[in-house]
C-alpha positions as CSV (number, residue, x, y, z in Angstrom):
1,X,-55.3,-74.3,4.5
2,X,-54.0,-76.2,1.5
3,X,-50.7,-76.5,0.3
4,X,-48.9,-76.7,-3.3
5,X,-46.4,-79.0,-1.5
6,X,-45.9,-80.0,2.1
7,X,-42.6,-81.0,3.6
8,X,-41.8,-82.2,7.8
9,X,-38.7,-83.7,8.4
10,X,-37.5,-84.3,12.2
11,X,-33.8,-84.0,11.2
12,X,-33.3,-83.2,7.7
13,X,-34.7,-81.0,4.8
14,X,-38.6,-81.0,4.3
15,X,-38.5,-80.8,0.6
16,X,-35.7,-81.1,-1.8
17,X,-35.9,-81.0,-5.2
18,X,-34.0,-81.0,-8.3
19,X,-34.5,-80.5,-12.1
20,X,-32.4,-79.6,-15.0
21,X,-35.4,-79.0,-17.8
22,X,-38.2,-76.7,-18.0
23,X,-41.9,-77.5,-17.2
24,X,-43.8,-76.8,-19.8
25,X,-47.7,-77.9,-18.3
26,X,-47.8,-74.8,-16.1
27,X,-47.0,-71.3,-16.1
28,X,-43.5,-71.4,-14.5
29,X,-41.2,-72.8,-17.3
30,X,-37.9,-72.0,-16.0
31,X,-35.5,-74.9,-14.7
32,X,-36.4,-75.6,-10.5
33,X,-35.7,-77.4,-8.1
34,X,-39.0,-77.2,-6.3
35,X,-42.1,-75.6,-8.1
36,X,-45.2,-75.0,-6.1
37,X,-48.4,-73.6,-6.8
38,X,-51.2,-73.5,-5.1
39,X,-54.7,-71.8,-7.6
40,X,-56.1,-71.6,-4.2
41,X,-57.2,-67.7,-3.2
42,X,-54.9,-67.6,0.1
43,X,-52.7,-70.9,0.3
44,X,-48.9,-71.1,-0.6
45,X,-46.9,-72.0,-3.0
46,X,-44.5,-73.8,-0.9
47,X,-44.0,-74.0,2.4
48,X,-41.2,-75.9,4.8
49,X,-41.3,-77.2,8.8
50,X,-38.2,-78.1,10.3
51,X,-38.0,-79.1,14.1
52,X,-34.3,-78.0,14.3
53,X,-33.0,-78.0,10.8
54,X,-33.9,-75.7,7.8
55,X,-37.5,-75.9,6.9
56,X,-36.8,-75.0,3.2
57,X,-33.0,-74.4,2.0
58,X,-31.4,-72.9,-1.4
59,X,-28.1,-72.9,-2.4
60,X,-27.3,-70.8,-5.7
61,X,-24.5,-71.4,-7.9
62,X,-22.2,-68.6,-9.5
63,X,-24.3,-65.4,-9.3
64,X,-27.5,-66.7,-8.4
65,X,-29.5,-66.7,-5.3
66,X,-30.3,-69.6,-3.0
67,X,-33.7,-68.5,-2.9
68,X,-35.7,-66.1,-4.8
69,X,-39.0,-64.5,-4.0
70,X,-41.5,-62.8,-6.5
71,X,-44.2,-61.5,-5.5
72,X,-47.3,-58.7,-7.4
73,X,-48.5,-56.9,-4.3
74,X,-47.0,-59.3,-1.6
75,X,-43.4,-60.3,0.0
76,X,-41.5,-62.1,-2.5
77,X,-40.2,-64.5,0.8
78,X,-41.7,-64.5,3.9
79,X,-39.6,-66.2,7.2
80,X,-41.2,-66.5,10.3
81,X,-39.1,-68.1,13.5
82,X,-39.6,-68.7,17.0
83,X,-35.6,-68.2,17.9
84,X,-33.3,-67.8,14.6
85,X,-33.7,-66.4,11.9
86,X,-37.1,-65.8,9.6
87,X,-34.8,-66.3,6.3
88,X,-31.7,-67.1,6.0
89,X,-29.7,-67.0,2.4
90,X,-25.6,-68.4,1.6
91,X,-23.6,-67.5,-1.6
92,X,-20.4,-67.8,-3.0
93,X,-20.9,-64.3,-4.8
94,X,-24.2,-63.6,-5.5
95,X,-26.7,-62.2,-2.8
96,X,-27.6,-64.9,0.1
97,X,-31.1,-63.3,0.3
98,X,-32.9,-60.9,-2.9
99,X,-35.8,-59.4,-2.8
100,X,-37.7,-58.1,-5.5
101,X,-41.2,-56.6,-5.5
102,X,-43.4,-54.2,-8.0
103,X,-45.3,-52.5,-5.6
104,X,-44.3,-53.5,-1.8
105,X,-41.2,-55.0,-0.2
106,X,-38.8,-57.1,-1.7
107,X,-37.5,-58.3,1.9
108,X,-39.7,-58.4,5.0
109,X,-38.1,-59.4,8.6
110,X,-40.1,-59.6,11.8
111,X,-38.7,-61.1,14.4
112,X,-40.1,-61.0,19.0
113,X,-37.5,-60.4,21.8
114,X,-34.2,-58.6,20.7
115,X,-34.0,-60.2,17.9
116,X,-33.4,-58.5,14.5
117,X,-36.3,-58.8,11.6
118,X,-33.4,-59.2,8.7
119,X,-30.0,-60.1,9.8
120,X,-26.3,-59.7,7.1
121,X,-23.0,-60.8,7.7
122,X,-20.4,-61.1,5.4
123,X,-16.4,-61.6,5.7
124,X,-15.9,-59.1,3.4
125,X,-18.1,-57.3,2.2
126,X,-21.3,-55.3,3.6
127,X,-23.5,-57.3,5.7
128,X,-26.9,-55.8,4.4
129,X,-26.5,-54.2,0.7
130,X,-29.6,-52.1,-0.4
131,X,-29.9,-50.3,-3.9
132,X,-32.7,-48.5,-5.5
133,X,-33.2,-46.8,-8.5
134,X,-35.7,-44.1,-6.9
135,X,-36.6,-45.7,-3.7
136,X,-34.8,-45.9,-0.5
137,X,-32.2,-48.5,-0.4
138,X,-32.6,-50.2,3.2
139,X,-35.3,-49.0,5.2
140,X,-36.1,-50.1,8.5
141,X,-38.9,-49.5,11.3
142,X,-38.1,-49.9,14.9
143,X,-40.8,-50.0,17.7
144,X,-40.3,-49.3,20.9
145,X,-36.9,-47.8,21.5
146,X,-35.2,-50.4,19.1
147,X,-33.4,-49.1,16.2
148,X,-34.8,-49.2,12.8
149,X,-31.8,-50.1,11.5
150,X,-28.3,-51.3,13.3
151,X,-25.5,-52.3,11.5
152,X,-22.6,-53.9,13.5
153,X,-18.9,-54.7,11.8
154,X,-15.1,-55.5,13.3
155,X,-13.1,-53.7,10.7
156,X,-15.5,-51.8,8.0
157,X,-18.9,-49.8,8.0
158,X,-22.1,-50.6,10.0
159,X,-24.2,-49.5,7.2
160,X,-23.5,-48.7,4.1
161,X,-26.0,-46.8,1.5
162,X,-25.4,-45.7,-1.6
163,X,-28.0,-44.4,-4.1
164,X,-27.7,-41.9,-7.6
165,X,-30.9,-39.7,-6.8
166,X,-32.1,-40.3,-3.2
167,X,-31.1,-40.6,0.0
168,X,-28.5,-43.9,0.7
169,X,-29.3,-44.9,4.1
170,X,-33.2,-43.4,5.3
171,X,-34.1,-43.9,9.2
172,X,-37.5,-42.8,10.6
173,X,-38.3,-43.5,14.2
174,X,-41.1,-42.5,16.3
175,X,-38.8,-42.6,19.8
176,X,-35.6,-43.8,19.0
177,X,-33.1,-43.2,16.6
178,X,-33.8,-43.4,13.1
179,X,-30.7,-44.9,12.2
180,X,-28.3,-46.1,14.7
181,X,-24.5,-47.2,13.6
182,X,-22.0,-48.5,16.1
183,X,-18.2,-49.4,15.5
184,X,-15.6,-50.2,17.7
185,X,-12.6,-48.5,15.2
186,X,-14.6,-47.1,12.0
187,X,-17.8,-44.5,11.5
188,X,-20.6,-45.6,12.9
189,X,-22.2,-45.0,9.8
190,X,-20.8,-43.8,6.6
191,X,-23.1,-42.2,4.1
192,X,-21.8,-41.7,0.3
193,X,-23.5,-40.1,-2.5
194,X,-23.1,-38.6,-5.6
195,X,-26.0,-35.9,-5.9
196,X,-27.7,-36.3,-2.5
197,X,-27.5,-36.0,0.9
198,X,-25.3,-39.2,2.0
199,X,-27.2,-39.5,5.0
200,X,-30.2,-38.5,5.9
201,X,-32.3,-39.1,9.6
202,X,-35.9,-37.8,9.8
203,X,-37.3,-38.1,13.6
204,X,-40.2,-36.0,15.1
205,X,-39.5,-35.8,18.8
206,X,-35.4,-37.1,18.8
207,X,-32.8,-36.6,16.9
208,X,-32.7,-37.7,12.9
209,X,-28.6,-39.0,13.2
210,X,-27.0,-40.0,16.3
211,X,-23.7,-41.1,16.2
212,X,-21.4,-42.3,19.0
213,X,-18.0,-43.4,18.7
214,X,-15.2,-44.2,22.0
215,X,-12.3,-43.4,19.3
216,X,-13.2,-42.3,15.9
217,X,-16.0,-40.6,14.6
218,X,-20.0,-41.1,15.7
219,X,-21.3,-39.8,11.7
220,X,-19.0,-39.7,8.9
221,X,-20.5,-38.5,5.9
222,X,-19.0,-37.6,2.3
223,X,-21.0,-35.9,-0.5
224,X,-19.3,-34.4,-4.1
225,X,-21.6,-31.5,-4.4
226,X,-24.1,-32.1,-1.5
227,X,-24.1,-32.0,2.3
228,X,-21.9,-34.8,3.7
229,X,-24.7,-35.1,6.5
230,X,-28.0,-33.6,6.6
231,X,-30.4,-33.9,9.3
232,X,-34.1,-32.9,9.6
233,X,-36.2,-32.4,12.8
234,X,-39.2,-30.6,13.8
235,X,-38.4,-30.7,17.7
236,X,-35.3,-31.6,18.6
237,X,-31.9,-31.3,17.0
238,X,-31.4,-32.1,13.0
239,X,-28.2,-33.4,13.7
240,X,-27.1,-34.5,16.7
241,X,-22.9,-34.8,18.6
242,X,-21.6,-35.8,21.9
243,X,-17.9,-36.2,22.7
244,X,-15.9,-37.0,25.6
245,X,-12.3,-36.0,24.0
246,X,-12.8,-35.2,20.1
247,X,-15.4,-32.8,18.5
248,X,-19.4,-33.2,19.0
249,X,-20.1,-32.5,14.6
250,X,-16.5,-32.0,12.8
251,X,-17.4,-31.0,9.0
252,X,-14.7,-30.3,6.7
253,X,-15.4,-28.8,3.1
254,X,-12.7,-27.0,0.6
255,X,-15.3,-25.1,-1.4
256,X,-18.6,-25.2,0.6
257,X,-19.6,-24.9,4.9
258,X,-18.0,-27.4,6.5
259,X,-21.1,-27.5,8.9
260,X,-24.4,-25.6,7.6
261,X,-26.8,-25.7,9.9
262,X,-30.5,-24.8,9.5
263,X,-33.5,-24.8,12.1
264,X,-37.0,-22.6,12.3
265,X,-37.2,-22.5,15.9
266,X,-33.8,-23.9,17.6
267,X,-30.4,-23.5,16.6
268,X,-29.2,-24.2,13.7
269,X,-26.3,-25.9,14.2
270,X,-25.5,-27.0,18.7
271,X,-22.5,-28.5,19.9
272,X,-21.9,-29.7,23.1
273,X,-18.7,-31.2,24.5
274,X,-17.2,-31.6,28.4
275,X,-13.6,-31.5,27.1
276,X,-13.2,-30.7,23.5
277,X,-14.6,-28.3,21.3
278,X,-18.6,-28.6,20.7
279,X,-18.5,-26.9,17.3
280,X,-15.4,-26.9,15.2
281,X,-15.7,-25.4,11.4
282,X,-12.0,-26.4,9.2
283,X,-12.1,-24.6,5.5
284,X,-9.6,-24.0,2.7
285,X,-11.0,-21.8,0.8
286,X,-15.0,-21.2,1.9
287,X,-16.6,-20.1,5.1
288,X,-15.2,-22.5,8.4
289,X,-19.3,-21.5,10.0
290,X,-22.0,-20.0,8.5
291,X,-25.0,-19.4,10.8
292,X,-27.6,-17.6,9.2
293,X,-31.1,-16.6,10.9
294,X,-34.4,-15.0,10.2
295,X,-35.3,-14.1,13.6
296,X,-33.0,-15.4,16.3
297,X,-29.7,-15.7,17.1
298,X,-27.4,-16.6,14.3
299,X,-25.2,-18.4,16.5
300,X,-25.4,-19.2,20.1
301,X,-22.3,-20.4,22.6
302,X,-22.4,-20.8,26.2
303,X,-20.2,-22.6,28.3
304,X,-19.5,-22.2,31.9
305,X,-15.6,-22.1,33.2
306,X,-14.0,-21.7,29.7
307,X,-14.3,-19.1,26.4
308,X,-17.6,-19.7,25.0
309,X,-16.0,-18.6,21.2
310,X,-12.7,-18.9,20.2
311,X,-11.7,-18.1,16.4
312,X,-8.1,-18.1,15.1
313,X,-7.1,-17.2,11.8
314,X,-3.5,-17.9,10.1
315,X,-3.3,-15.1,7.4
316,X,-7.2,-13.4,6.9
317,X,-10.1,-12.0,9.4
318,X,-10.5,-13.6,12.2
319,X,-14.1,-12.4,12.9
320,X,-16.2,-9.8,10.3
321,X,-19.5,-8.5,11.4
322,X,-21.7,-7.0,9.2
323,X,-24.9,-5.2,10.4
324,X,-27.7,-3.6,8.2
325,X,-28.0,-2.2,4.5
326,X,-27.0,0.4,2.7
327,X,-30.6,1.3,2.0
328,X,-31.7,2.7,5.7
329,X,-35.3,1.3,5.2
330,X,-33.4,-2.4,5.1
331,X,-31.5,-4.6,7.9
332,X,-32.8,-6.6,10.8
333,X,-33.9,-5.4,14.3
334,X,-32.6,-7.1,17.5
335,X,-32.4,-6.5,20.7
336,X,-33.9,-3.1,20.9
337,X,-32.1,-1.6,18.0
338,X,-33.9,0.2,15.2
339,X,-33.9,-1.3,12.1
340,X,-30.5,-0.9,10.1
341,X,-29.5,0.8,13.3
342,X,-28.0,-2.4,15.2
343,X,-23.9,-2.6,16.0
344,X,-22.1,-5.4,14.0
345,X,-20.8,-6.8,17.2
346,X,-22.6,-6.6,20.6
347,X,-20.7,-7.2,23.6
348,X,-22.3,-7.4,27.1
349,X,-20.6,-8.6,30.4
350,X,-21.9,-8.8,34.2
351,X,-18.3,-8.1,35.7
352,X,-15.7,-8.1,33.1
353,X,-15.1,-6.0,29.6
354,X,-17.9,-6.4,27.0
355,X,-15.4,-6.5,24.5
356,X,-12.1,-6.4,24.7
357,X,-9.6,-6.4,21.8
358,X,-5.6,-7.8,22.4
359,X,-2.8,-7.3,19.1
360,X,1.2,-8.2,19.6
361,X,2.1,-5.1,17.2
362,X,-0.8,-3.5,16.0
363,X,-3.9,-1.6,17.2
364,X,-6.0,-3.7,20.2
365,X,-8.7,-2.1,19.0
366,X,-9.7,0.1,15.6
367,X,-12.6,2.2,15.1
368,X,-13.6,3.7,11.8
369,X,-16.7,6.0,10.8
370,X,-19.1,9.1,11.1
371,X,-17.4,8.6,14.6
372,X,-14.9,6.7,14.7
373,X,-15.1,5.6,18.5
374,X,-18.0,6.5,21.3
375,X,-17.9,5.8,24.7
376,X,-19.8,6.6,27.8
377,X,-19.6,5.0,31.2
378,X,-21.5,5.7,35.0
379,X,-17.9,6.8,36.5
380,X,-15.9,7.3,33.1
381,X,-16.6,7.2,29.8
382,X,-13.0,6.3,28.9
383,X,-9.8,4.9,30.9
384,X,-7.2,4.8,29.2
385,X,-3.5,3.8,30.3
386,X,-0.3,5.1,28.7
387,X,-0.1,7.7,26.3
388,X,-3.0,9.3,24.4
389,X,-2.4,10.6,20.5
390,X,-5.0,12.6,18.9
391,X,-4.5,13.5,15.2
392,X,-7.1,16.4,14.8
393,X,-8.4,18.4,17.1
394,X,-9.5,17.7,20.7
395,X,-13.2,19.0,21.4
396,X,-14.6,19.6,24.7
397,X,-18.0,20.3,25.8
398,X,-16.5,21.0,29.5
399,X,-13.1,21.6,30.8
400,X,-10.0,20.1,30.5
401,X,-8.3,18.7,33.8
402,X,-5.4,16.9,35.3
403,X,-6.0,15.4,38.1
404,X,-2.9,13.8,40.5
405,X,-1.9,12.7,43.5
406,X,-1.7,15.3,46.0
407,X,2.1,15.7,46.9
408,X,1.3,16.9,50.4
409,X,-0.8,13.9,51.0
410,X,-0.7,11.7,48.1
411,X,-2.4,8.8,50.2
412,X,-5.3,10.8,50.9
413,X,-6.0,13.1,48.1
414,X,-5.9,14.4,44.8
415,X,-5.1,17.4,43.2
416,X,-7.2,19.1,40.1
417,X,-5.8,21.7,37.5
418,X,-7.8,23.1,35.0
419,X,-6.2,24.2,31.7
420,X,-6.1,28.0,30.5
421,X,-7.7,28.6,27.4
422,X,-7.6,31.0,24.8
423,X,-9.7,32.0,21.7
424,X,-6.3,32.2,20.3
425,X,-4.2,29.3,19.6
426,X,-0.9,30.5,21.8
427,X,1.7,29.5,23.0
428,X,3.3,30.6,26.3
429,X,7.0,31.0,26.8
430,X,8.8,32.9,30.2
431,X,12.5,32.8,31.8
432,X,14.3,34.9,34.3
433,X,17.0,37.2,32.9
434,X,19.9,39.1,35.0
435,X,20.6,42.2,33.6
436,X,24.2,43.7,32.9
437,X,26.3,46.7,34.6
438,X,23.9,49.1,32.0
439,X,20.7,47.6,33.1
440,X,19.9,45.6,29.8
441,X,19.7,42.2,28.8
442,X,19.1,39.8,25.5
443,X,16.8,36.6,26.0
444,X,17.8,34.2,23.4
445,X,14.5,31.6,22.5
446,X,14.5,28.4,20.8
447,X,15.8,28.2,16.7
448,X,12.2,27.3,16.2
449,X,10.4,29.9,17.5
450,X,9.9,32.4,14.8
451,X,9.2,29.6,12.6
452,X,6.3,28.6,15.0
453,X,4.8,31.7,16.5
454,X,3.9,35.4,15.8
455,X,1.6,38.2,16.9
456,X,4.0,38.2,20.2
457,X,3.3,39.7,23.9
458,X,4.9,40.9,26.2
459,X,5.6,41.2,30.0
460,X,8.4,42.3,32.5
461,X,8.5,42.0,36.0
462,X,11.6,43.2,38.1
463,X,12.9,41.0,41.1
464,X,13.6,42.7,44.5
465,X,13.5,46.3,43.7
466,X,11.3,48.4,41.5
467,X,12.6,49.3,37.9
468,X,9.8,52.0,36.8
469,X,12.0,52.5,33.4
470,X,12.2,48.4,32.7
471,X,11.0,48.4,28.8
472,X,11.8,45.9,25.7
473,X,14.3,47.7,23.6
474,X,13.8,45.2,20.9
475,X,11.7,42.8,19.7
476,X,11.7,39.4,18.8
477,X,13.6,39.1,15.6
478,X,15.9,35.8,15.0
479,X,15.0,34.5,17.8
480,X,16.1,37.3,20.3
481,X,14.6,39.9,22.0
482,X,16.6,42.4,24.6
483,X,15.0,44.4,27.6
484,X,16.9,47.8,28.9
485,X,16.0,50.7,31.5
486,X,16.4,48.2,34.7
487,X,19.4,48.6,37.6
488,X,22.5,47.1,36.7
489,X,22.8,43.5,37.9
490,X,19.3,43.0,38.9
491,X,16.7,40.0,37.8
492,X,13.5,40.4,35.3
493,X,10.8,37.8,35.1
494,X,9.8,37.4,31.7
495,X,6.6,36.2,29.5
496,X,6.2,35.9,25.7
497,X,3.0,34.5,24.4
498,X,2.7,33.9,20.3
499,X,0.4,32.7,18.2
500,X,0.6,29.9,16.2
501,X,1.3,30.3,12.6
502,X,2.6,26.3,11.0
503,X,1.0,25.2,8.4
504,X,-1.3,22.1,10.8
505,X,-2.8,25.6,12.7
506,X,-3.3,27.7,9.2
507,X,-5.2,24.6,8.1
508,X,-7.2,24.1,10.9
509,X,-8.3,27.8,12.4
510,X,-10.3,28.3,15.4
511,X,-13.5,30.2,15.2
512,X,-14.4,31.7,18.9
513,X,-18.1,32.2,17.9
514,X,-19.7,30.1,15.9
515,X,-23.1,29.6,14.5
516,X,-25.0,26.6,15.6
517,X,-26.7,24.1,12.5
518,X,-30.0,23.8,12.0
519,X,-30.7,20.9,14.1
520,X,-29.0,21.9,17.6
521,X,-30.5,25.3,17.9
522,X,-32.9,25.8,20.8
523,X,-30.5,22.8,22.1
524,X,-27.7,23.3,24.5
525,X,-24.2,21.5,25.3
526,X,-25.0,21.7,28.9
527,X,-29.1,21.7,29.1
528,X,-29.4,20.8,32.5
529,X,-27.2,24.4,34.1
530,X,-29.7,26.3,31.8
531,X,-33.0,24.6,33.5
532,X,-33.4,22.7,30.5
533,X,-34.7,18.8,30.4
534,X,-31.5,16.8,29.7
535,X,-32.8,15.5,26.4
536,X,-32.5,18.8,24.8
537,X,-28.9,18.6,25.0
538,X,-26.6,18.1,21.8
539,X,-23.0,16.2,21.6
540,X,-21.8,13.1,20.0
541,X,-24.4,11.0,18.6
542,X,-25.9,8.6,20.9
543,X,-25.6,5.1,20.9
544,X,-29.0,3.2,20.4
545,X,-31.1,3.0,23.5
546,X,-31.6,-0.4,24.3
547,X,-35.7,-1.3,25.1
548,X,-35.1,-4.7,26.7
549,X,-32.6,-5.9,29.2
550,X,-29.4,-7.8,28.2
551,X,-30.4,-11.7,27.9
552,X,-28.9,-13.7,30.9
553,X,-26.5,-16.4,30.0
């Protein structure tokens, strides 16, 4: 191989050079210390050996670099060493080491062992710098399980990218992380960007950002209008957070999702945490977590000792559910459910409540629609504790029962009553009278009950001796009525019944015998005592059958 110029030194510099005018007998006419070109096809230009010093060295003044590398199709500066570094650049305030190249790269490190290909340190400022117009910035290949890129600092930022189209800071790797930051008080690695994502990790079996952090945050990453972090994967997760005390992914965002998660086969967004919370969405004004899905499950939680989801809200909803479309031929289908047809919220449980609803001072739980609130059970279809308030009317398809302790043998038993109906809607009233030295009597009734009843019965019953001339002398007329015709001094038993007439009951009359609609004739209430199959009964509307058993958790 042949060489433009050829320098070996034991101790010092191979080659130094200096000039102050322009060559004008070759095609490089700009003031250099050291010129050197070789018209050979493959030598180089220059090219310095150093035992143990610097084989060639550069020191730029003001804002220029020590050394500068141009190259058409090639590296601009090529550094090769056994143990230190392949290139190494110092400045006062320009760039120790810049690259420039038209077609390939404008900096190229390789280094054997542990060692990293392109090394930056700075006191102040970034350690590596990389800016591009449309390119990527930095970007860096790992092999093996070695990071493509790993940025180290005291006080500031690993890595730093910044870029006014693209992506600032790109990682690809084929095992290990695409881009791996590490800091002892600051982000691991801090992504900024204008338009863009400001980070961005593409990996095909791992995860495309991993951050990890013993006090402050593993990825931090701001963005105007864009995602503050966006990550990409066709296996495993897109973005990727472990915590031992703080949040997994914390994303924060006063117009748009804190955290938007997106994924064609796995979850979109997965936290995991052993102490803290896995997944935590903040918000001022937009949505805290938006999960969204084509197919699956929009969002997923699972944890083992502790509540899987827990949402809190100061002044709004703390949970909505929507389900379906107005148009019935729309909406989703899930977990057996017709199409359109599926609840907003599902709630299943192997031992406890499937859903259960707590308020300080208002409803627990509140049911609007066609009807308002269905429920059917294997023992009963509802418990309920305290007192019961129904405004409309109750409508039974059986009997109505009380059922108690027995007070014989309350330990042991229970007593059933079954109510007395009427097709009338009465009410019963009854007293025991004692009749005057003439045999007649006036039962007085409460002030309200002319207002409340009319249509009135009657019935008399004497106490300890017949009375076969016992009659009402008059009837009920401000709230009296008096009985005569019975032995002086004896006891009557009395009844009234009335029907109601208030203006609820006027509004609301019972019909004894009614037609049934179009769709329940040739069904029954109670199919099964007329030996008919139990699915041509009629009722409430059923709740969806489910074709596929609850998914275990």
């Amino acid at each position: 191989m042949k060489y433009g110029v050829w320098g070996d030194s034991d101790v010092g510099a191979g080659v130094i050079g200096a000039s102050d005018t322009p060559m004008t007998d070759t095609t490089h006419v700009r003031p250099a210390g050291v010129v050197g070109i070789n018209k050979a096809a493959q030598g180089v230009g220059v090219e310095g050996f150093c035992a143990q010093g610097t084989g060639v060295l550069g020191i730029g003044g003001a804002n220029q670099p020590g050394v500068a590398g141009r190259a058409a199709t090639g590296p601009g500066v090529t550094g090769v060493s056994a143990q230190g570094a392949g290139v190494t650049g110092e400045a006062d305030s320009g760039p120790g080491v810049l690259g420039r190249s038209a077609h390939g790269v404008g900096v190229t490190g390789r280094a054997t062992g542990t060692s990293a290909g392109v090394t930056g340190e700075s006191d102040a400022g970034p350690g590596m710098s990389g800016t591009s117009t449309q390119g990527v910035g930095v970007s860096g290949q790992g092999g093996g399980t070695s990071a493509g890129v790993t940025g180290q600092a005291d006080s500031g930022p690993g890595v730093i990218g910044t870029s006014a189209h693209g992506a600032g800071v790109a990682g690809a790797g084929t095992a290990g992380p695409g881009v791996s930051g590490t800091s002892t008080s600051s982000p691991g690695v801090t992504g900024s960007s204008t338009s863009g994502p400001g980070v961005v990790g593409a990996s095909a079996p791992g995860p495309g950002v991993t951050g990890s952090s013993t006090g402050g945050i593993g990825v931090s990453g701001t963005s105007t209008p864009g995602p503050g972090v966006s990550g990409s994967s066709t296996g495993g997760p897109g973005v990727l957070g472990n915590s031992t005390g703080g949040p997994g992914v914390s994303g924060t965002s006063t117009a748009a999702p804190g955290v938007s998660g997106t994924s064609t086969p796995g979850p979109g967004v997965s936290g995991s945490s052993t102490t803290g919370i896995g997944v935590s969405g903040t918000s001022e004004s937009g949505t805290a977590v938006n999960a969204t899905s084509t197919s699956g499950e929009a969002l997923s939680a699972t944890t083992d000792t502790s509540t899987a989801v827990a949402i809190y809200s100061h002044e709004g909803v703390a949970v909505a559910a929507f389900c379906g479309h107005p148009e019935p031929e729309q909406g989703g289908v899930g977990f057996g459910f017709s199409p359109n047809r599926g609840p907003a919220v599902l709630g299943h449980s192997w031992f406890g409540t499937g859903i259960e609803g707590d308020s300080e001072f208002d409803a627990g739980v509140n049911a609007w629609g066609s009807t308002g609130l269905t429920a059917s059970g294997i023992t009963l279809g509802a418990d309920i504790s305290n007192n019961l308030r129904v405004n409309g009317v109750i409508v039974s398809a059986g009997s109505a029962r009380f059922v108690i302790d027995h007070p014989l043998d309350p330990a042991e038993t229970t007593l059933t009553h079954a109510f007395v109906a009427s097709p009338e809607q009465k009410n019963v009233y009854d007293g025991v009278v004692t009749l005057d030295d003439t045999g007649a009597a006036t039962v007085t009734l409460p002030d309200w009950f002319d207002a409340l009843n009319q249509h009135f019965r009657y019935q008399l019953t004497p106490i300890g001796a017949p009375a076969p001339g016992l009659y009402v002398s008059a009837r009920i007329s401000g709230n009296t009525f008096s009985v005569a015709g019975g032995p002086p001094g004896g006891e009557v038993s009395w009844q009234v019944t009335g029907v109601r007439l208030d203006k609820w009951a006027r509004a609301n009359p019972l019909t004894p015998v009614a037609a049934k609609s179009a769709e329940h004739r040739g069904r029954f209430l109670h199919p099964t005592v007329f030996d008919q199959p139990a699915e041509r009964g009629i009722g409430v509307p059923p709740a969806p059958v489910r074709h596929d058993a609850p998914k275990e958790r």
